[in-house]
Structure formats: C-alpha cells, structure tokens
Rosetta silent file (secondary structure, phi, psi, omega in degrees, C-alpha in Angstrom):
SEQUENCE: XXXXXXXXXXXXXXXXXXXXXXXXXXXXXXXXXXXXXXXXXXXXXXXXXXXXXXXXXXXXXXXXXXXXXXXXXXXXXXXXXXXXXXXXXXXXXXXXXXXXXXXXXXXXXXXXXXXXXXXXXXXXXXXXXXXXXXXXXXXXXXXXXXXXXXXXXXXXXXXXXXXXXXXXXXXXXXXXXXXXXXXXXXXXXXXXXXXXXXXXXXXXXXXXXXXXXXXXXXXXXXXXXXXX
SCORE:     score description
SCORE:     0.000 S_00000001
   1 L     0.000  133.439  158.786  -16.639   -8.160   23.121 S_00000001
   2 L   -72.000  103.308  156.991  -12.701   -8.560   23.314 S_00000001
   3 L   -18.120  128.565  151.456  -10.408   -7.002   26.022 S_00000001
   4 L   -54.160  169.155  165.879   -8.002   -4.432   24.190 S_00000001
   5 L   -72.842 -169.101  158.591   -4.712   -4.985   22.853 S_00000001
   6 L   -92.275  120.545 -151.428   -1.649   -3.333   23.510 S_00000001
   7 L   -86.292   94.602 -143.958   -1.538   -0.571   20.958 S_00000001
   8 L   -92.956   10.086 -167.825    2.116   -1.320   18.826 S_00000001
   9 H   -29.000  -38.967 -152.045    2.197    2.585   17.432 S_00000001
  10 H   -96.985   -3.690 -174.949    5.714    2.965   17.747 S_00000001
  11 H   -76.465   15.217 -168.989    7.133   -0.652   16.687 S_00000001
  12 L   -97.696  -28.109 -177.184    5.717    0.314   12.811 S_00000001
  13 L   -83.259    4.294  148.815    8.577    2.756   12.512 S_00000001
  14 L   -87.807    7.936 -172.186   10.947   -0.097   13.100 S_00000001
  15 L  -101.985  112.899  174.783    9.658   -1.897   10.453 S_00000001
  16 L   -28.749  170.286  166.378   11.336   -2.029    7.474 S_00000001
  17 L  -103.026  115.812  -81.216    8.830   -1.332    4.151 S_00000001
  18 L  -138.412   58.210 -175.392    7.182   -3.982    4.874 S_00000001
  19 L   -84.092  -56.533 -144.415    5.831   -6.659    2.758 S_00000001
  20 L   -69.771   97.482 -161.653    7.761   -8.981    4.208 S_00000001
  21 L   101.642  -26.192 -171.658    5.521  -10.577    6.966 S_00000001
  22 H   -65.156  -80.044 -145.186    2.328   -9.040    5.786 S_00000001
  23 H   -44.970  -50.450  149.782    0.870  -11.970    5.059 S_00000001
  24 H   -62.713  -27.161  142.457    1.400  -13.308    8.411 S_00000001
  25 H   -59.139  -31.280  159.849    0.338  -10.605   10.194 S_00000001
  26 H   -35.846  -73.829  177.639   -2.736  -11.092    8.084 S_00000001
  27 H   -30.154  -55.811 -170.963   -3.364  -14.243    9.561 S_00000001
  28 H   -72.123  -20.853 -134.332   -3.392  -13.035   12.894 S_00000001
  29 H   -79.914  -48.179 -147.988   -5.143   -9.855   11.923 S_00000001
  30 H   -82.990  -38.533  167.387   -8.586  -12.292   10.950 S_00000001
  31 L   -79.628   22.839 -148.403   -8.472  -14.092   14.357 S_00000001
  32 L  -113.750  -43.411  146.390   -7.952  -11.351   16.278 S_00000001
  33 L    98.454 -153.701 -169.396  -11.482   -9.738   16.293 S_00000001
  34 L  -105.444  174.864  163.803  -11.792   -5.682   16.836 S_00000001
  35 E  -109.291  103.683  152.163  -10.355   -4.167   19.752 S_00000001
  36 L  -111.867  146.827  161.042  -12.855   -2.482   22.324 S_00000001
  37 L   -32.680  150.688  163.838  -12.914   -1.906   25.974 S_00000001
  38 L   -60.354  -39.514  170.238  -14.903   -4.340   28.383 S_00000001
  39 L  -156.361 -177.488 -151.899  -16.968   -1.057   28.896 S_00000001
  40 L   -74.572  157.156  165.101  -16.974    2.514   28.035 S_00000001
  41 L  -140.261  176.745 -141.664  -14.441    4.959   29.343 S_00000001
  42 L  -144.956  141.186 -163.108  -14.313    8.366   29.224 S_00000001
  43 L  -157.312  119.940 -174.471  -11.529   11.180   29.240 S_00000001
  44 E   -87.455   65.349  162.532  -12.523   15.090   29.686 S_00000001
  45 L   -41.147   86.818 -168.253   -9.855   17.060   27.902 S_00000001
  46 L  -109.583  -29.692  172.858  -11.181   20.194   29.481 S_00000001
  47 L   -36.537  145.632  155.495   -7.794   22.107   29.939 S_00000001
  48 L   -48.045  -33.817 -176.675   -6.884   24.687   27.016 S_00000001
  49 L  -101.933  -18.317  174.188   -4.117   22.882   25.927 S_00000001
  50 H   -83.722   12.681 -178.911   -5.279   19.450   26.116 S_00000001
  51 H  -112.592   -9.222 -165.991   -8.436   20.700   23.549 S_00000001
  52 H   -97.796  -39.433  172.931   -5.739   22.419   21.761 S_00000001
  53 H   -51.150  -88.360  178.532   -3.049   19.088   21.774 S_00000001
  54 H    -9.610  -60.133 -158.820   -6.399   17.488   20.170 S_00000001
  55 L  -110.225   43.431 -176.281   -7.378   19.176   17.551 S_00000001
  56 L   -86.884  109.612  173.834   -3.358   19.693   16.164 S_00000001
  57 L   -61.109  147.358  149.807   -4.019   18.282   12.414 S_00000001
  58 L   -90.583 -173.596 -160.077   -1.064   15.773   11.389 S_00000001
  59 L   -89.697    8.293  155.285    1.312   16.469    8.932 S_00000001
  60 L   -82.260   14.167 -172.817   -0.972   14.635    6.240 S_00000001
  61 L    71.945  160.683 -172.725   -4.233   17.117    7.216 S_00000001
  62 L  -102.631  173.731  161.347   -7.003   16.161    8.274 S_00000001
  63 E  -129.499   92.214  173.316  -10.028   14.532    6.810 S_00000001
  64 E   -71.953  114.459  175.967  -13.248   16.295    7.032 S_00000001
  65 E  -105.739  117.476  175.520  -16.623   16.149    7.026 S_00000001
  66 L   119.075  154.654  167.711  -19.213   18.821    7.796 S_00000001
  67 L   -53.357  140.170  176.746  -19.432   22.413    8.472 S_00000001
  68 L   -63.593  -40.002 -173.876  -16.001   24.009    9.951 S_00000001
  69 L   -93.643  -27.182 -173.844  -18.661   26.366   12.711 S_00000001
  70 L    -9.944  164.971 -174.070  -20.712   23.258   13.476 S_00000001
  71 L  -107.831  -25.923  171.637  -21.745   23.363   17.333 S_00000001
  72 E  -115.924  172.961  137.313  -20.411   19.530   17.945 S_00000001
  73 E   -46.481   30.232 -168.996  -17.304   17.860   17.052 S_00000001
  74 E   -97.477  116.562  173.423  -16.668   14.380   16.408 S_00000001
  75 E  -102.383  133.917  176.844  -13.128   12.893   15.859 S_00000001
  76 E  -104.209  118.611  144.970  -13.178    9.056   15.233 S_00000001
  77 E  -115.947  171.675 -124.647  -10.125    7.195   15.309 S_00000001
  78 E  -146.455  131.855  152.552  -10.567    4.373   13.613 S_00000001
  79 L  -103.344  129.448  159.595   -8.873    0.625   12.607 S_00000001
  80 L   -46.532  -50.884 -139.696   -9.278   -1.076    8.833 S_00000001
  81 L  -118.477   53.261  164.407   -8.932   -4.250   10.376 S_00000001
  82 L  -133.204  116.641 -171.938  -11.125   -3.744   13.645 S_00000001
  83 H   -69.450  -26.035  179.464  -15.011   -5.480   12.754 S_00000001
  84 H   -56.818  -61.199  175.651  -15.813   -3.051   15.749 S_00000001
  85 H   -52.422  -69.075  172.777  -14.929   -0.015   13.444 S_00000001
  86 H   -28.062  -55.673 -179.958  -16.405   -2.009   10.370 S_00000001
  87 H   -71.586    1.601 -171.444  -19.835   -2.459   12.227 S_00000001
  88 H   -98.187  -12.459 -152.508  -19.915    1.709   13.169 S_00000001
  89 H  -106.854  -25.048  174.821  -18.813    2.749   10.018 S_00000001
  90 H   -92.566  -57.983 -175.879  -21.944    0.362    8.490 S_00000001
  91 H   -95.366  -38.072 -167.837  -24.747    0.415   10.535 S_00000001
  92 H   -89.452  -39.905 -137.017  -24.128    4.129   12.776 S_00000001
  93 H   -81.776  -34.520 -165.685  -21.878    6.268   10.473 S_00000001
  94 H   -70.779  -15.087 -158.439  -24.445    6.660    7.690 S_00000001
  95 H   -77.125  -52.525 -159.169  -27.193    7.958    9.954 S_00000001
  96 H   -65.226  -24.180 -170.536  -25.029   10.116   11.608 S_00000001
  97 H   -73.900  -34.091  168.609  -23.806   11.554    8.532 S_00000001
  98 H   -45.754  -44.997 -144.616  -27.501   12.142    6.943 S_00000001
  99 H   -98.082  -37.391 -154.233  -29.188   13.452   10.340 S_00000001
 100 H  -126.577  -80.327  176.788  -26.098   15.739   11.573 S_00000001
 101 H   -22.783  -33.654 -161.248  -23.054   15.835    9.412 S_00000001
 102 L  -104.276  -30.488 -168.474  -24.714   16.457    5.816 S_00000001
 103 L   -95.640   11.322  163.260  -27.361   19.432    8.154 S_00000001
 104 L    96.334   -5.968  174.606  -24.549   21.164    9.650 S_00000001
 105 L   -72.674  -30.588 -173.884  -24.645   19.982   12.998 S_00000001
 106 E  -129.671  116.300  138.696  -21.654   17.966   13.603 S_00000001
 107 E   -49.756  125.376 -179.289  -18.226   18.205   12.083 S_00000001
 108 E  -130.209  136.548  166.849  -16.718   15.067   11.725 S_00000001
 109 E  -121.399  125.892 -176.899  -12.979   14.024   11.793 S_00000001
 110 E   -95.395  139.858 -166.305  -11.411   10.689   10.647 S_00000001
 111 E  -142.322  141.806 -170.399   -8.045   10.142   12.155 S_00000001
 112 E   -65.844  127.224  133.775   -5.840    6.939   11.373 S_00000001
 113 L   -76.967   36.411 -146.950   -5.134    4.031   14.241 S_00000001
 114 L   -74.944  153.492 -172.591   -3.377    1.366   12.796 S_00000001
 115 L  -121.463   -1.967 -165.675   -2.714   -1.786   15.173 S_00000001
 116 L  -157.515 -179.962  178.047   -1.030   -3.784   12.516 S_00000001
 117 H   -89.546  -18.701  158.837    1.163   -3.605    9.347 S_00000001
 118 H   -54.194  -41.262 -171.593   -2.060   -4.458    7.029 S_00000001
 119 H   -92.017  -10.317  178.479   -3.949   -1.714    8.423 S_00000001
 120 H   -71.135  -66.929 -152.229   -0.918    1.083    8.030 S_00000001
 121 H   -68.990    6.571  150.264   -0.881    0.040    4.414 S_00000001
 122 H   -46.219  -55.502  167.921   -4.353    0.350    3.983 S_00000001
 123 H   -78.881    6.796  175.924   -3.885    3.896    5.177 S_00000001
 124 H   -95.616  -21.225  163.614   -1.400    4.741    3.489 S_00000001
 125 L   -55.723  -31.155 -177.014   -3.347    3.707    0.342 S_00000001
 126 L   -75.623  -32.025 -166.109   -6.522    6.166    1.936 S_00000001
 127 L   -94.871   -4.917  174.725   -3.356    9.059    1.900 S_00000001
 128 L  -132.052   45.672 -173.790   -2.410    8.468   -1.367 S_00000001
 129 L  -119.813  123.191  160.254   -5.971    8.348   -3.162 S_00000001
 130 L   -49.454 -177.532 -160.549   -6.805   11.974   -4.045 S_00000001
 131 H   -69.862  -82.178  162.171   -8.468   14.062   -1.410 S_00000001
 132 H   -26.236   -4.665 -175.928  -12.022   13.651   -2.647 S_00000001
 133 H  -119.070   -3.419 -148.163  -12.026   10.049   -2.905 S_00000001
 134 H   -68.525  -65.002  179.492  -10.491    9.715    0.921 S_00000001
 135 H   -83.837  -37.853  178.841  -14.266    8.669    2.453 S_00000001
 136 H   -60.041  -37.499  173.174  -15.791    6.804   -0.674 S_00000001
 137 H   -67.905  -39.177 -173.039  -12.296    4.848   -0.547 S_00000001
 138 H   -84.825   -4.724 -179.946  -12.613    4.121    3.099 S_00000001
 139 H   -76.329  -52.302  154.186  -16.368    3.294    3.027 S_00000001
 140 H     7.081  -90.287  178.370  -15.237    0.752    0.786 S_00000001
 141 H   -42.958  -45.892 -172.724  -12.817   -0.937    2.910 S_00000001
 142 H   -67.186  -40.938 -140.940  -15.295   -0.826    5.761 S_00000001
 143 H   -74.548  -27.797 -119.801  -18.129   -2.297    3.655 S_00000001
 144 L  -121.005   14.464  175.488  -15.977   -4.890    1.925 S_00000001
 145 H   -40.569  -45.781  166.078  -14.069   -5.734    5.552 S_00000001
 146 H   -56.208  -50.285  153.557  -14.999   -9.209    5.678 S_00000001
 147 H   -19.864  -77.539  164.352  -14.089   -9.798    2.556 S_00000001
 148 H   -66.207   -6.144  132.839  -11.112   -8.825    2.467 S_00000001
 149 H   -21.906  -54.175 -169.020  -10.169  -10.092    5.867 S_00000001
 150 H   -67.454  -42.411  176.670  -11.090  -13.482    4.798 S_00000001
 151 L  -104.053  -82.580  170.141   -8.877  -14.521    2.595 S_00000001
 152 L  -128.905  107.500 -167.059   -5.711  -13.530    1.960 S_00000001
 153 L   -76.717  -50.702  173.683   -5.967   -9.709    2.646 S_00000001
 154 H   -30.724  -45.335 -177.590   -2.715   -8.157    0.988 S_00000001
 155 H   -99.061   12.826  156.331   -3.870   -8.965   -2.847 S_00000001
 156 H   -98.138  -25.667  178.284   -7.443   -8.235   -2.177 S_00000001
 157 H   -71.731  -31.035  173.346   -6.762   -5.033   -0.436 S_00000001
 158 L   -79.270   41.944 -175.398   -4.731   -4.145   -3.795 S_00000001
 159 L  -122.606  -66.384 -178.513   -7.233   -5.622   -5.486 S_00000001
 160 L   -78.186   15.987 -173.370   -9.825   -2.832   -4.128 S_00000001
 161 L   -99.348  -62.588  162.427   -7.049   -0.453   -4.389 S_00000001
 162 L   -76.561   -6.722  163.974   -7.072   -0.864   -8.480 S_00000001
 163 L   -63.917  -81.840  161.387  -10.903   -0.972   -8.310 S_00000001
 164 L    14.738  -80.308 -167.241   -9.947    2.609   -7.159 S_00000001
 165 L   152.016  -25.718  162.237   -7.884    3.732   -9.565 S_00000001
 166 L   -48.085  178.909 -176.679   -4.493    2.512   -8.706 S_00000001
 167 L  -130.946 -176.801  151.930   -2.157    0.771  -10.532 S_00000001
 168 H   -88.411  -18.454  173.190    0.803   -1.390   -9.647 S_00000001
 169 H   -66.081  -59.736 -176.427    3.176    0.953  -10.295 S_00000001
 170 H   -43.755  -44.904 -172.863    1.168    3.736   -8.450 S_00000001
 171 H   -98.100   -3.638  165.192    0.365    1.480   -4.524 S_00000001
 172 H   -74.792  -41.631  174.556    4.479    0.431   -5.473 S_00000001
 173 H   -62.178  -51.028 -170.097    5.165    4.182   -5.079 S_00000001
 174 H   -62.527  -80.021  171.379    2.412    4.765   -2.300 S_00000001
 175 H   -24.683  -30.584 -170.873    4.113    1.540   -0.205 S_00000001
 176 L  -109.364   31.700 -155.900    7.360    2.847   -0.448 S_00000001
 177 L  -115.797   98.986 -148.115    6.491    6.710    0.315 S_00000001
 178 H   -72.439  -28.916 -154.574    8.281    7.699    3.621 S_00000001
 179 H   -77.805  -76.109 -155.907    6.189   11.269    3.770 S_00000001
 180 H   -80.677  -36.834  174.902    2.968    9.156    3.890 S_00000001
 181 H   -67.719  -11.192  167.345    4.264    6.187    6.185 S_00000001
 182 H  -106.953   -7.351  155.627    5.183    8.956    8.818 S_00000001
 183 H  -104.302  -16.676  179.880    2.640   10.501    8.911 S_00000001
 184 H   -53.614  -74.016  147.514    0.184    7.676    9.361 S_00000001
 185 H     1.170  -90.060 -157.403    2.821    6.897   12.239 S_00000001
 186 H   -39.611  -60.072 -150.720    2.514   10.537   13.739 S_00000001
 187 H   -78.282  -15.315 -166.916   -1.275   10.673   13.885 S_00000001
 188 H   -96.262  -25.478  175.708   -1.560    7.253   15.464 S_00000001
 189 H   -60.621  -82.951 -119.600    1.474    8.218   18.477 S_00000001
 190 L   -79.653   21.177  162.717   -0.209   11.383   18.777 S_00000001
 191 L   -78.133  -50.945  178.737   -3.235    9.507   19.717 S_00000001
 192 L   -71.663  -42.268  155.281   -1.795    7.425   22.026 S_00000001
 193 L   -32.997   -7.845  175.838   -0.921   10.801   23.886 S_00000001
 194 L  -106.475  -59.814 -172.738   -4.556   11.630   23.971 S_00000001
 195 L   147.922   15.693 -178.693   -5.301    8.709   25.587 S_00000001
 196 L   -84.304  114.257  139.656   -6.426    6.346   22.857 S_00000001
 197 L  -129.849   35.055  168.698   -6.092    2.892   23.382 S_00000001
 198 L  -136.099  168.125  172.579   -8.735    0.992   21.540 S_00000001
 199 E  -136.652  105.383   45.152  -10.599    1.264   18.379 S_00000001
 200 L  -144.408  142.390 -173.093  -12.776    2.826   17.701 S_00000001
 201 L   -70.081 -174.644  163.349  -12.268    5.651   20.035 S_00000001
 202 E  -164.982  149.053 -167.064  -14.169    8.840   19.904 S_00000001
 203 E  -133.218  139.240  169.298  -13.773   12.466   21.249 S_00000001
 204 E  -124.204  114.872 -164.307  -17.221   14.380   21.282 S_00000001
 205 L     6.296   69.873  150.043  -16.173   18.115   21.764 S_00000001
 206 L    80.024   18.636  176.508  -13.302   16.810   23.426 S_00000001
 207 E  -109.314  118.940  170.325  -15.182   13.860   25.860 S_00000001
 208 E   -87.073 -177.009 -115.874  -13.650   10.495   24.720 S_00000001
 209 E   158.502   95.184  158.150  -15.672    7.473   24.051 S_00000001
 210 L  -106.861 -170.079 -155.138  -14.828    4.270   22.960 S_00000001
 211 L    70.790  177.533  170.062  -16.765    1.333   21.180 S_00000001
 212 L   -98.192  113.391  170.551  -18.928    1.539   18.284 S_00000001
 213 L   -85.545  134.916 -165.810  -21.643    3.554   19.373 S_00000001
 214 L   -47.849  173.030 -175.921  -24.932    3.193   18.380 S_00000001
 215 L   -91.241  -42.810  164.933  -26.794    6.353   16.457 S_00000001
 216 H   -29.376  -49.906 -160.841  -29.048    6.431   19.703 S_00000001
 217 H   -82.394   -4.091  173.555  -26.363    6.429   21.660 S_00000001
 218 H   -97.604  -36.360  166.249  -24.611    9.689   20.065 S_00000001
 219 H   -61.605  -78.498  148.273  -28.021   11.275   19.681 S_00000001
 220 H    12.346  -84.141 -142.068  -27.999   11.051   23.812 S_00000001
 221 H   -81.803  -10.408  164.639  -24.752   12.692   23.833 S_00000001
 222 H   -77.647  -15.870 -171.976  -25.150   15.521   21.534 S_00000001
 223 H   -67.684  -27.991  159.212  -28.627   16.295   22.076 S_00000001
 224 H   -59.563  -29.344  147.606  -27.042   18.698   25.121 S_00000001
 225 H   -40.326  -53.940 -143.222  -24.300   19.805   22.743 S_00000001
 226 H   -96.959  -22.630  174.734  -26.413   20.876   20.148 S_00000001
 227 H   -55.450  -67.799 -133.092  -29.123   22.995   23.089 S_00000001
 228 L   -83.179    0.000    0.000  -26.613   25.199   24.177 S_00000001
C-alpha cells in the first residue's frame, strides 16, 4: 500500500486543453501506483447539511445504479488511473452489484476523482458517451487498466474510446468541451470539501471509507443498515 498524494483538483482548471504533456504525465501516472490511506479513516457527515452538501448532484448528474428508495447508499469516488480503484471495481464491484445493487438494496453512486490530466480525459470521455453506456464504458477502462497504463496510455485510451463508438472527430469535440471539463472539475473540488483525499473513497449512508474494500468487508457494514 502507498501513502496518499496530494490531491491537484484545482491545478486542472489551469491547464490549458491539454494534450500537451499528456504523455508525460502518463509516464508518471504508471509508476505512481493507486492512492490509498496507510489505514482506513472514517468521516460521519451526520449534520443535515453536511448529508445534504453530499448528496448535491454536479452539474453533469449523477450516475446511478439501483433503486432511488433503497435503504443504503453507496457513493464511490473513484480514479481511472488508481490499480486500487481498478482492483474494487474487478474483484468487489460485481458482487456488490449482483447481491445488493441489481435486488434493491443499495443505491449506488459513481462520482469522478481525477488526480491527473489522463484520468480527467478519461472522464470526460465517460461524460460524453451516452448515458446508458456510462458503466459498460467505465467497466471497460477498469478491466482493461493495465493495459492501457502500460504502454503509452493517450492512444490506447482513444483506442478503447473508438472501440466505443467514438470517432476522431467526436473525443476532438469531447477534449475540447468546456461544459464537460468543468464539470468533471466541480465534482472532484466538491469532493475535496467532503473530505476526500484518496481513491477510492466511499460514503456508506454518509460514513466515509477509503480503500478498496472487500465484498466482506461492505457486507459488515451494511448488514446494520439494511436491519433497521
């Protein structure tokens, strides 16, 4: 496990659009490893307004899974280019979505973190994918994270990008689309404002969590959720 970083939210809106440098940032991206805590920590939004400051959609909407009445809650944010996120999103996220998510027990929300300029334009490619393809695109990404990681990630992530459906004209528009680059922005400040600074975090009706946690370890915290 890896110390976190320092979370860079607000230097991506100095950055020009932003090719320029990806490639190098790449580089660092593949040595860099995921970011998680030495161990877990925990943050009770129990106030009205900090559960309300939570669950504020950005101005792209959210992305949802699961019944809307569900009795838990989970929002994950989430890194492309954190192997932490990659292994939860491989080995935990299908379980949870079979045993709770697809049977009505848990509403789940994915919310963007990017730590680098590779992973905004990943997400900006998940925002500019129609709505429906938004988790099939991003399962993708997770499964094919090494891959694309490995080599030179900018033409392989457009690579799985035209796999997709894109085009080059279409991720030239999407790159250069200030609507979608601000909000990717927005949702990752207003994150840091929750208290997120690793990935990948998690809020459980409003208890944060970081690492990737195991499907055990989420059964544990919901099975009291899901009593009452």
């Amino acid at each position: 496990m890896l110390p976190a970083a320092t979370h860079g939210a607000k230097n991506l809106k100095n950055n020009s659009y932003f090719l320029a440098g990806l490639i190098v940032v790449a580089l660092i991206v593949v040595g860099a490893g995921g970011w998680w805590w030495l161990r877990p920590a925990q943050k009770n939004l129990s106030s009205p307004a900090a559960a309300a400051d939570l669950m504020t959609p950005g101005p792209l909407g959210e992305n949802v899974l699961g019944k809307e009445d569900a009795p838990v809650t989970i929002i994950e944010y989430a890194s492309t280019t954190c192997p932490a996120c990659g292994h939860f999103h491989k080995t935990t996220f299908p379980e949870l979505k079979k045993r709770y998510i697809d049977t009505g027990k848990v509403r789940f929300i994915f919310r963007e973190f990017p730590r680098d300029d590779v992973d905004l334009f990943a997400y900006m490619l998940t925002r500019c994918i129609a709505k429906d393809k938004f988790f099939p695109f991003l399962e993708v990404l997770f499964k094919q994270q090494d891959q694309w990681l490995s080599s030179s990630p900018l033409p392989a992530l457009t690579g799985i990008a035209k796999q997709a459906g894109f085009t080059d004209e279409s991720i030239e528009a999407c790159r250069n689309d200030k609507k979608v680059f601000d909000g990717v922005v927005w949702t990752s400040e207003h994150a840091t404002k929750l208290g997120v600074r690793a990935t990948p975090t998690f809020f459980i009706n409003g208890k944060m969590y970081t690492g990737a946690l195991s499907i055990e370890r989420i059964e544990e915290l919901i099975a009291p959720l899901l009593k009452g």
